[in-house]
Structure formats: structure tokens, C-alpha cells
C-alpha positions as a LaTeX table, in Angstrom:
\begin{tabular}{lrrr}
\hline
Residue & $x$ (\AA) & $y$ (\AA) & $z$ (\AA) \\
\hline
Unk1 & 50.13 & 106.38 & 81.92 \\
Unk2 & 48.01 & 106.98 & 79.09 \\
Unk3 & 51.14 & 108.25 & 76.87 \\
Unk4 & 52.33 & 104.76 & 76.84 \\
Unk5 & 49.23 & 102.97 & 74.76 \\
Unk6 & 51.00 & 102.93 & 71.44 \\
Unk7 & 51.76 & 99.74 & 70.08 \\
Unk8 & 55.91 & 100.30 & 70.66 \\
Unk9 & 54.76 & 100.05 & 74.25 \\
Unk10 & 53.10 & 96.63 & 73.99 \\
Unk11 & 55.18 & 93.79 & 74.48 \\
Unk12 & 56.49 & 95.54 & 77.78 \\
Unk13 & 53.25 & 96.15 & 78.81 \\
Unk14 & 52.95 & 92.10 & 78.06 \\
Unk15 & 55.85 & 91.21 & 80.21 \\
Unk16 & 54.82 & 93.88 & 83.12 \\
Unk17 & 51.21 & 92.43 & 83.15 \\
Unk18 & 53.02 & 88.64 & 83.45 \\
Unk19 & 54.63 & 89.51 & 86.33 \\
Unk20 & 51.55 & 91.28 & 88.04 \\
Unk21 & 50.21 & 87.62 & 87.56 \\
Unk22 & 53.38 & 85.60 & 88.74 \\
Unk23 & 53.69 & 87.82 & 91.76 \\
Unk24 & 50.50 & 85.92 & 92.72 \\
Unk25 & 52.44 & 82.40 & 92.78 \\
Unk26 & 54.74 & 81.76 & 96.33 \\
Unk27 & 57.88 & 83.42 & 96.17 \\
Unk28 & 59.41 & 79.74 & 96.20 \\
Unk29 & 57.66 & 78.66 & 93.01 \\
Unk30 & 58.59 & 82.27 & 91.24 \\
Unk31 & 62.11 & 81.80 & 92.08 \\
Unk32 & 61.99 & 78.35 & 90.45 \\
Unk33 & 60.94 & 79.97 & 87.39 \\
Unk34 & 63.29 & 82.64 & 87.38 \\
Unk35 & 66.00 & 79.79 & 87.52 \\
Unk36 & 64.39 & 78.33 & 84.44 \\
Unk37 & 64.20 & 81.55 & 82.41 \\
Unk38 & 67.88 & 82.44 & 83.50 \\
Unk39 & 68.95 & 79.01 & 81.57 \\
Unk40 & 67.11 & 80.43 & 78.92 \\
Unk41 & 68.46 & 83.57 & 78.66 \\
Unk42 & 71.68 & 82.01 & 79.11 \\
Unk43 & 71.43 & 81.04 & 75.68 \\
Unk44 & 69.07 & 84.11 & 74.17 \\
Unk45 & 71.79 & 86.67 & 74.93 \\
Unk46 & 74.94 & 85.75 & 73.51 \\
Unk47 & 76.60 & 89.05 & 74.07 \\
Unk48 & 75.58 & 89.31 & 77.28 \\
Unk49 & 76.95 & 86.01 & 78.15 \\
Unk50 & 80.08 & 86.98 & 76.70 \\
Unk51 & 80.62 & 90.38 & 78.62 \\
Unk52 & 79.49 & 88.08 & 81.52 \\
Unk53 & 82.17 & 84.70 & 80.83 \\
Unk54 & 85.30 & 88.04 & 80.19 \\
Unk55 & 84.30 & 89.77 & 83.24 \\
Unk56 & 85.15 & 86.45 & 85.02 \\
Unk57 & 87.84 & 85.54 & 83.04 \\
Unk58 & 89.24 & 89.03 & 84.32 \\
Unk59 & 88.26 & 88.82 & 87.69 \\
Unk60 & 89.07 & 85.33 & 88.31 \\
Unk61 & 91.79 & 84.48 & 87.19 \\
Unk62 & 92.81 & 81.77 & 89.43 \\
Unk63 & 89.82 & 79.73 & 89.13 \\
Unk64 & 89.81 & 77.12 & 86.32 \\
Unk65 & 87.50 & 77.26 & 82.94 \\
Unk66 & 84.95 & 75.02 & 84.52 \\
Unk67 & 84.54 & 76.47 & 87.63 \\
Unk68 & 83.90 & 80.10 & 85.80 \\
Unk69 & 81.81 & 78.28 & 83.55 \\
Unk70 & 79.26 & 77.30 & 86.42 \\
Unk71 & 79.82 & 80.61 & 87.99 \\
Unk72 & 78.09 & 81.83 & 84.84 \\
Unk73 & 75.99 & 79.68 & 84.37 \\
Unk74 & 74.72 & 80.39 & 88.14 \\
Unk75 & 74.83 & 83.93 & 87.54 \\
Unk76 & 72.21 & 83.81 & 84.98 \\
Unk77 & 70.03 & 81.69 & 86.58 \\
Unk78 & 69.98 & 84.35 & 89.28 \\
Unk79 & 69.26 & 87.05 & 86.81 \\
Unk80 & 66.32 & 84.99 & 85.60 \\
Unk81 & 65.34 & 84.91 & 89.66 \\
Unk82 & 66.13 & 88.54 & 89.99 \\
Unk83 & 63.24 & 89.64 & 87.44 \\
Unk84 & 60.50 & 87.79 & 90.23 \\
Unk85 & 61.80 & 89.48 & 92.77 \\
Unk86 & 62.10 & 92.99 & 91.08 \\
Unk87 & 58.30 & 92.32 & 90.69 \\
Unk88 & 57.57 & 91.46 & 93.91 \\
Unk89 & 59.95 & 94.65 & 95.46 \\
Unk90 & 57.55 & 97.21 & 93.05 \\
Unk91 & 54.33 & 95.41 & 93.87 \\
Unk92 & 54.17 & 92.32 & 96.14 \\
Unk93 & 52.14 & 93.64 & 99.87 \\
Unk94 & 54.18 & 93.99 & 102.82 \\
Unk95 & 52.78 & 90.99 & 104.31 \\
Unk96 & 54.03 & 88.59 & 101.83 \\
Unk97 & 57.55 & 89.79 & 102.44 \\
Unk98 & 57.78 & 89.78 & 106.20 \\
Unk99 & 59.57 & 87.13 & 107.84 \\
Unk100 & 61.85 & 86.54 & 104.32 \\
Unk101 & 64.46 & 88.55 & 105.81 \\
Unk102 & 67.17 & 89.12 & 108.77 \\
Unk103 & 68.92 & 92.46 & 108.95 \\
Unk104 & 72.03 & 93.26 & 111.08 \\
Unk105 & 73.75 & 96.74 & 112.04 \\
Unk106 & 69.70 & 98.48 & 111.54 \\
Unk107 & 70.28 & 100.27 & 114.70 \\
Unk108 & 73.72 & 101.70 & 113.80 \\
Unk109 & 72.31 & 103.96 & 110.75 \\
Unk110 & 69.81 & 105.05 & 113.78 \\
Unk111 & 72.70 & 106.14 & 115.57 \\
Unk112 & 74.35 & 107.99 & 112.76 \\
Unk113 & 71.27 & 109.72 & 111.92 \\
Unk114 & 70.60 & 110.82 & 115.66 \\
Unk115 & 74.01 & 112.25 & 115.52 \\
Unk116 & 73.00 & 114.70 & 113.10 \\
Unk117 & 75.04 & 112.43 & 110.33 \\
Unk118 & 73.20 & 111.47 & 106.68 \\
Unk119 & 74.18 & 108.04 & 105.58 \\
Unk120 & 75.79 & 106.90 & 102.35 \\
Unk121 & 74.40 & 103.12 & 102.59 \\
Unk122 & 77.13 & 101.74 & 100.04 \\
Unk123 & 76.53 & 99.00 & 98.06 \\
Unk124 & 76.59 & 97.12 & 94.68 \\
Unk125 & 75.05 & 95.34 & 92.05 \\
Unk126 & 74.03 & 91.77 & 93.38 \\
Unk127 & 70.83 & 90.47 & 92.12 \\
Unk128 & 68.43 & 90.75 & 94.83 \\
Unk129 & 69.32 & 94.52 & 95.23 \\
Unk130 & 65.34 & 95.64 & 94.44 \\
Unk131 & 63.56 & 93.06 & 96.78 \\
Unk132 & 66.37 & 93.84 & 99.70 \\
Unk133 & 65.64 & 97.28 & 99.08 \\
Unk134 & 62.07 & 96.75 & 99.55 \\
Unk135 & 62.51 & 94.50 & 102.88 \\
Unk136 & 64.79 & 97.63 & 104.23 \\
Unk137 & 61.94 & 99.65 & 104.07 \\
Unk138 & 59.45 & 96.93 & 105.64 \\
Unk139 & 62.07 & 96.74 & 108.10 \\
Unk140 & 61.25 & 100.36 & 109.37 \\
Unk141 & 64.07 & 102.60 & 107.45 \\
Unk142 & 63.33 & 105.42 & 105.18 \\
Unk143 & 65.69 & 106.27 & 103.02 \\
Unk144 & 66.11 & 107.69 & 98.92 \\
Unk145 & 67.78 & 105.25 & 96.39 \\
Unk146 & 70.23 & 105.89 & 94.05 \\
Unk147 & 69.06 & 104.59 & 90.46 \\
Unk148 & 69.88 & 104.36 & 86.56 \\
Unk149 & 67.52 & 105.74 & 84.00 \\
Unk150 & 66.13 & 103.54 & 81.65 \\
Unk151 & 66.11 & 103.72 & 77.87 \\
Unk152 & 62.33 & 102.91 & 77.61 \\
Unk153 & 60.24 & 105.62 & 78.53 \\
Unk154 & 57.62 & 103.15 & 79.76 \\
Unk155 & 59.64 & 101.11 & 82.54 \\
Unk156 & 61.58 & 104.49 & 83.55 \\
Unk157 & 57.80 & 105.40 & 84.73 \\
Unk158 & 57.47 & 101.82 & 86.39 \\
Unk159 & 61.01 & 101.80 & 87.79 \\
Unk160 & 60.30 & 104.92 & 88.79 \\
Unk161 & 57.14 & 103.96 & 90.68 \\
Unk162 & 58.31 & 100.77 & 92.07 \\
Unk163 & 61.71 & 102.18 & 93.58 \\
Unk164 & 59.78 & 104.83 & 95.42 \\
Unk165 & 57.23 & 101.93 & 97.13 \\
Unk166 & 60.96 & 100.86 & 98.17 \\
Unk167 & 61.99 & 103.79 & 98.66 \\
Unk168 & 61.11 & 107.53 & 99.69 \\
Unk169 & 62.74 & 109.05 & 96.72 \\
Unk170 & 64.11 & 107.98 & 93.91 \\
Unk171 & 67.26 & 110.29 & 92.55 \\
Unk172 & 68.84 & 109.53 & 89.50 \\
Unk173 & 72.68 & 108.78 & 89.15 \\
Unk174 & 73.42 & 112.11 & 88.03 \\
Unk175 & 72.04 & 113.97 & 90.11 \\
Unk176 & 74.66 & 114.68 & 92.55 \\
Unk177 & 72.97 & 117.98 & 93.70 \\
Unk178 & 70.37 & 115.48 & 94.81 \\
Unk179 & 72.13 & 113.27 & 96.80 \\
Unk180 & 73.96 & 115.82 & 98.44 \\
Unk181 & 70.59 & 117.39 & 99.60 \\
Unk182 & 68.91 & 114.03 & 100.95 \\
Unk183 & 72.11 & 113.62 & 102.73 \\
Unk184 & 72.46 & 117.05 & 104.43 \\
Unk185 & 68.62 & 116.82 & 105.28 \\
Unk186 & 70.17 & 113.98 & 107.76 \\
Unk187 & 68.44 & 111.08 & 105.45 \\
Unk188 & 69.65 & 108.02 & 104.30 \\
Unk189 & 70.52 & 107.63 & 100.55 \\
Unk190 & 71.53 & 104.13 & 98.96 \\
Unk191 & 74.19 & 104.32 & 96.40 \\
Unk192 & 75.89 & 101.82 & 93.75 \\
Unk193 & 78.51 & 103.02 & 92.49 \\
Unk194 & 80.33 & 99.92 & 91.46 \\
Unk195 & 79.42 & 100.29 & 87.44 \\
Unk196 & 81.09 & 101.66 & 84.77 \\
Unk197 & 81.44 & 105.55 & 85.03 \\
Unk198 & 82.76 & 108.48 & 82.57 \\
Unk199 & 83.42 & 112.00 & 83.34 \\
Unk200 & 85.37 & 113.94 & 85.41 \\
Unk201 & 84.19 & 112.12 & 88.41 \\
Unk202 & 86.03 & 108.69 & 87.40 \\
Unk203 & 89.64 & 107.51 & 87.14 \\
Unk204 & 91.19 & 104.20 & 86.37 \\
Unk205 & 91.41 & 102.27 & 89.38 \\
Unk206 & 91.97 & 98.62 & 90.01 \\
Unk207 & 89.08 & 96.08 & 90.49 \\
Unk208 & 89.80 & 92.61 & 91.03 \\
Unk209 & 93.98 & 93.50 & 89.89 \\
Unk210 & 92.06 & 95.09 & 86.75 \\
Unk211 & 91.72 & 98.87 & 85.53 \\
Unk212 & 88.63 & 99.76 & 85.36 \\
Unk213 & 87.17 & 103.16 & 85.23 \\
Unk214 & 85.55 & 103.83 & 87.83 \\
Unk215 & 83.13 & 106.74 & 89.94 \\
Unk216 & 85.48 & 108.53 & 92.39 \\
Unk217 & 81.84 & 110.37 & 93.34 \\
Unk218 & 81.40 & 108.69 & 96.72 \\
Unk219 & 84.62 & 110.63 & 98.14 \\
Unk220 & 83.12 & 113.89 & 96.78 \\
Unk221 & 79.47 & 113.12 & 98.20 \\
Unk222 & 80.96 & 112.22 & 101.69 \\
Unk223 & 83.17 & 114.80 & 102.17 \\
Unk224 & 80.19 & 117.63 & 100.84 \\
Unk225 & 77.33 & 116.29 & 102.88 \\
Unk226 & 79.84 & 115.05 & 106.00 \\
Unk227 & 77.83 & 112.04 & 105.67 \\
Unk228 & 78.78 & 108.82 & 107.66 \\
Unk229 & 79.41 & 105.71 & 104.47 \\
Unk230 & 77.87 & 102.51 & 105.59 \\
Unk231 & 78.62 & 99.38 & 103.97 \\
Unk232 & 75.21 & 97.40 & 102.98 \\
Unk233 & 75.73 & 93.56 & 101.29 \\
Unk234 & 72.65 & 91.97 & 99.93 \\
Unk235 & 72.65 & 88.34 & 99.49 \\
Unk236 & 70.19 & 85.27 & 98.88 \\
Unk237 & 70.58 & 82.69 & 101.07 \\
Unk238 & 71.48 & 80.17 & 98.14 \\
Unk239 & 68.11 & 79.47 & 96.04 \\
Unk240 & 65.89 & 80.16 & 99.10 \\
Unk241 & 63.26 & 82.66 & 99.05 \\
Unk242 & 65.33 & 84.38 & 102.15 \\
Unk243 & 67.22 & 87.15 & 102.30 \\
Unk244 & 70.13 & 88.63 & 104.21 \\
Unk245 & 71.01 & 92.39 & 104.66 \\
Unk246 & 74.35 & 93.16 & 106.96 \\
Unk247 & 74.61 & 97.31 & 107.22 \\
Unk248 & 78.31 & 97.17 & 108.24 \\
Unk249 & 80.24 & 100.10 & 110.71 \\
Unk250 & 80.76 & 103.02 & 108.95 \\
Unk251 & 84.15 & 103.13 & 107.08 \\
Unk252 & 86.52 & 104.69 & 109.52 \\
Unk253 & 88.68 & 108.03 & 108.25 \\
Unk254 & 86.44 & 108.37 & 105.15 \\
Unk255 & 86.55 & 110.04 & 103.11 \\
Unk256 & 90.23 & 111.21 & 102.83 \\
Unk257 & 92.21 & 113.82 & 100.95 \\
Unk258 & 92.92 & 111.64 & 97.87 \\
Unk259 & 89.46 & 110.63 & 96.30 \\
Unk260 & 91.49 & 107.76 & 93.90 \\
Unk261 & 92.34 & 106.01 & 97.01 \\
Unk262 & 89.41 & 106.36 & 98.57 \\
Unk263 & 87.84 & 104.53 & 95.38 \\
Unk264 & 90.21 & 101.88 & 95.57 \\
Unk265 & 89.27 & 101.23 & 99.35 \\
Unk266 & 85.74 & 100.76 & 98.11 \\
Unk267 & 86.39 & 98.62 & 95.31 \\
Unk268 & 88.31 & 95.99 & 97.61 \\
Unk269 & 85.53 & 95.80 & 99.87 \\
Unk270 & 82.90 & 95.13 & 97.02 \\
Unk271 & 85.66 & 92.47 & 95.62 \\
Unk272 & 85.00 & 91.10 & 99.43 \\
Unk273 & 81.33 & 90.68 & 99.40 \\
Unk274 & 81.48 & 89.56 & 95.65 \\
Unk275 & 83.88 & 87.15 & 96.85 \\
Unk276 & 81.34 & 85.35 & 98.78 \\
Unk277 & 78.56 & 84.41 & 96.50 \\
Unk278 & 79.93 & 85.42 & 92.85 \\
Unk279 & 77.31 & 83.89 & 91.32 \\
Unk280 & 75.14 & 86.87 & 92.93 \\
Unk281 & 76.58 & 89.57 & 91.17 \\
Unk282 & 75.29 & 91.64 & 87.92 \\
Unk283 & 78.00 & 89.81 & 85.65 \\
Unk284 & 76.56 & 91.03 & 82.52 \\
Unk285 & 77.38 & 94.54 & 82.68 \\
Unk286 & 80.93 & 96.16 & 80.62 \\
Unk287 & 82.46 & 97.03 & 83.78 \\
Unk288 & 85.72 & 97.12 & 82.19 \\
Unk289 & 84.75 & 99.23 & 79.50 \\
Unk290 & 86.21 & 102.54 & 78.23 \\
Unk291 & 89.63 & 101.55 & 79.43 \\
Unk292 & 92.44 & 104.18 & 78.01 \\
Unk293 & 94.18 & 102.46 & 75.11 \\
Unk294 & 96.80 & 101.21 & 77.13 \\
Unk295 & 94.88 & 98.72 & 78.71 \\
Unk296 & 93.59 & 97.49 & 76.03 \\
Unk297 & 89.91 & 96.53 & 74.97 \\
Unk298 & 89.08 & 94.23 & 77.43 \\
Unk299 & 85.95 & 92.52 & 75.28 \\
Unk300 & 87.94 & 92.24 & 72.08 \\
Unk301 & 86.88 & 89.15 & 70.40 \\
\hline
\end{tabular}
């Protein structure tokens, strides 16, 4: 870590060593303050909340201004509680997690495994995805996570760290090759792939009724490592410091021969789970960006 001492590296270093301290505080009390620094972000990041209030706009069309308005004003909020528990996921003791959690279909990816099947545990990006990833492994499961790199040299190396006290191994989004090995080697391997995605591995498929381009890589990973693709939904119970994880059965005649519609059959089911606690979900991010010009520019101001 000593490459990281310069003074471009200090105000993380600031914010990391805060949270070593807050960590400290019950998970209650952090969670309070996450609330109150998600109402201030709220108003920090203007083009965040933007991308966030469009992405709604888009998606829920049905619902009136004010009810997308406290949708987003929830979502942040959680955001602000999602940086405590990121902390706690990379550095909190197993102890202080334990009882925080319930976890259904655990045995299932057993049975898959014994079967001589890796699992694709499918998910998305809700806010408590770190600390549920954490309380996975707690709960006896060893598996490799899927994650993004990060532009700052200094939290890539704490990311890094932190995902693999969560994890066994942490592969990055790219690296297909990867994946496809853990799998094959009969392991587990958690994997997001409801983000934005260019390349040859994307095409514009509906989410929500909206294009969006999206990674057609699952199909391509299942059908090269035969692996079995488990639904996993992470959710807070509400503000409580508790946490549920529901591994669903693995999706039947998956993947098939036409990796567009297999995309689309995972994008309805992640409109499903986001359908229950909306305020959960990673709002912030473009997910409707690089649209062909058809479409139109879907943050055009």
C-alpha cells in the first residue's frame, strides 16, 4: 500500500479511515447516518440525481411525479446507508454480522454443485449487494464475485481486498475467461449484469418497456461452462439493520438458442425484484445510455 501515500490519495484515505471508525458504532446507528448523508448527497450530486429522477421517469411511468419523487428521494437515502454497510461487508468481524440475516434456497446451490453443476448466482444492483455478499459467505458458501474496476487506483486495491473477505475471488467484469473457469471448476460465481454494457456481447433489449443496451454475456457464460443460473435478490428489510437473501430455483431451459431472448427473460425478472422495494435499487447509474439514435438520448436535458 505504500504506492498510495501521495497527497492525490489523501482525502480517500480520509473517508476510508472514517469508516474504519464508524464501523465501530451499531449497525443501527450507522444506518441512521447513512440516511442522513443520502439527504445530503441528494442535494451534492445534481447529475446524479438527475440520471436517477429520468431513470424513473422511464421506468415508471405509471406512477405520478410525487410518488417518483419519494422513490428518489428514498433511493438516496439508501445510497447514503449503502456506504456503512460496504464498510462493514470489507471489514466489520463475522460476529457482528451473524444473526442480521435469513437466507432461503442455501441448500439448492449445494445441490447444483454436488451435481457436478457451477452456479451463475444472478443478481443486480440493489444497495445492500456488498454486506449480503458478505453474510453469504458467513452463511457457509464460497463462491467468486463478479465486480467493476474502479477509476482510483487506491479503492480498486481496497475493493479489491474487501470483495475477496466476501468473497474467494474477485474477477473483474471482463474477464469472461475467468468466469468461465470458476464455473467449470464446479464453483459458484456471482454476477450483475443488469448495467449498462457495450461490445459485441450487448444488444438493445427492453427494460421496464425501454431499450436499453444491455450484456447478452450470461447466455454465453451458461451455455460455455453448462452452469446451472440461480436467481439471488438482496433486500433490506425497510430501514432495519436486517437483511434478506432468497437464492431462487434455477431458471428452467436456460440458456437457449437465442441469447437476445434469453436477456430479455432476465431483465423481466430483475424488473420483478426491483418491483418490490424500488427505492433499493442503484438509481443513479445511465442504464439507458448509448441507445442507437433511434431511441433517442434518453438524459437529454
Amino acid at each position: 500500500m505504500s504506492r498510495f501515500i501521495g497527497p492525490r490519495f489523501w482525502p480517500t484515505w480520509g473517508g476510508l479511515i472514517l469508516l474504519r471508525l464508524a464501523i465501530m458504532l451499531p449497525l443501527s446507528i450507522q444506518l441512521w447516518l447513512g440516511r442522513g448523508l443520502g439527504g445530503i448527497l441528494f442535494h451534492l450530486l445534481p447529475e446524479r440525481r438527475f440520471y436517477a429522477a429520468r431513470n424513473l421517469e422511464l421506468c415508471f411511468p405509471e406512477f405520478d411525479e410525487a410518488a417518483r419523487r419519494k422513490i428518489l428521494k428514498h433511493s438516496f437515502r439508501n445510497i447514503g446507508m449503502s456506504v456503512f454497510e460496504t464498510a462493514m461487508a470489507w471489514w466489520a468481524s463475522d460476529h457482528r454480522l451473524e444473526g442480521l440475516y435469513e437466507i432461503e434456497g442455501l441448500d439448492e446451490v449445494g445441490k447444483a454443485l454436488t451435481d457436478g453443476h457451477g452456479v451463475i448466482l444472478l443478481t443486480a444492483h440493489f444497495t445492500s449487494l456488498d454486506i449480503c455478499g458478505r453474510m453469504l459467505n458467513i452463511a457457509g458458501l464460497s463462491y467468486d464475485a463478479m465486480y467493476r474496476r474502479h477509476n482510483n487506483p487506491l479503492m480498486e486495491e481496497i475493493m479489491r481486498r474487501g470483495r475477496e473477505r466476501c468473497a474467494r475471488t474477485a474477477i473483474a467484469k471482463r474477464d469472461l475467461r475467468g468466469i468461465i473457469r470458476s464455473l467449470r471448476g464446479n464453483r459458484p460465481v456471482w454476477y450483475a449484469p443488469d448495467q449498462r454494457s457495450r461490445g459485441s456481447m450487448s444488444a438493445v433489449v427492453p427494460f421496464f418497456g425501454e431499450a436499453a443496451v444491455t450484456s447478452t454475456a450470461t447466455s454465453l457464460i451458461a451455455k460455455s461452462s453448462r452452469a446451472r443460473v440461480m436467481p439471488l435478490v438482496t433486500i433490506r428489510d425497510g430501514n432495519r439493520p436486517h437483511y434478506k437473501l432468497r437464492i431462487l430455483p434455477a431458471l428452467d431451459d436456460f440458456p437457449g438458442d437465442d441469447a437476445v431472448a434469453d436477456t430479455l427473460r432476465i431483465n423481466r425478472a430483475i424488473e420483478s425484484w426491483i418491483r418490490e422495494c424500488p427505492e433499493q435499487y442503484y438509481w443513479v447509474h445511465r442504464r439507458f445510455r448509448y441507445r442507437p439514435e433511434e431511441y433517442g438520448d434518453a438524459y437529454a436535458r
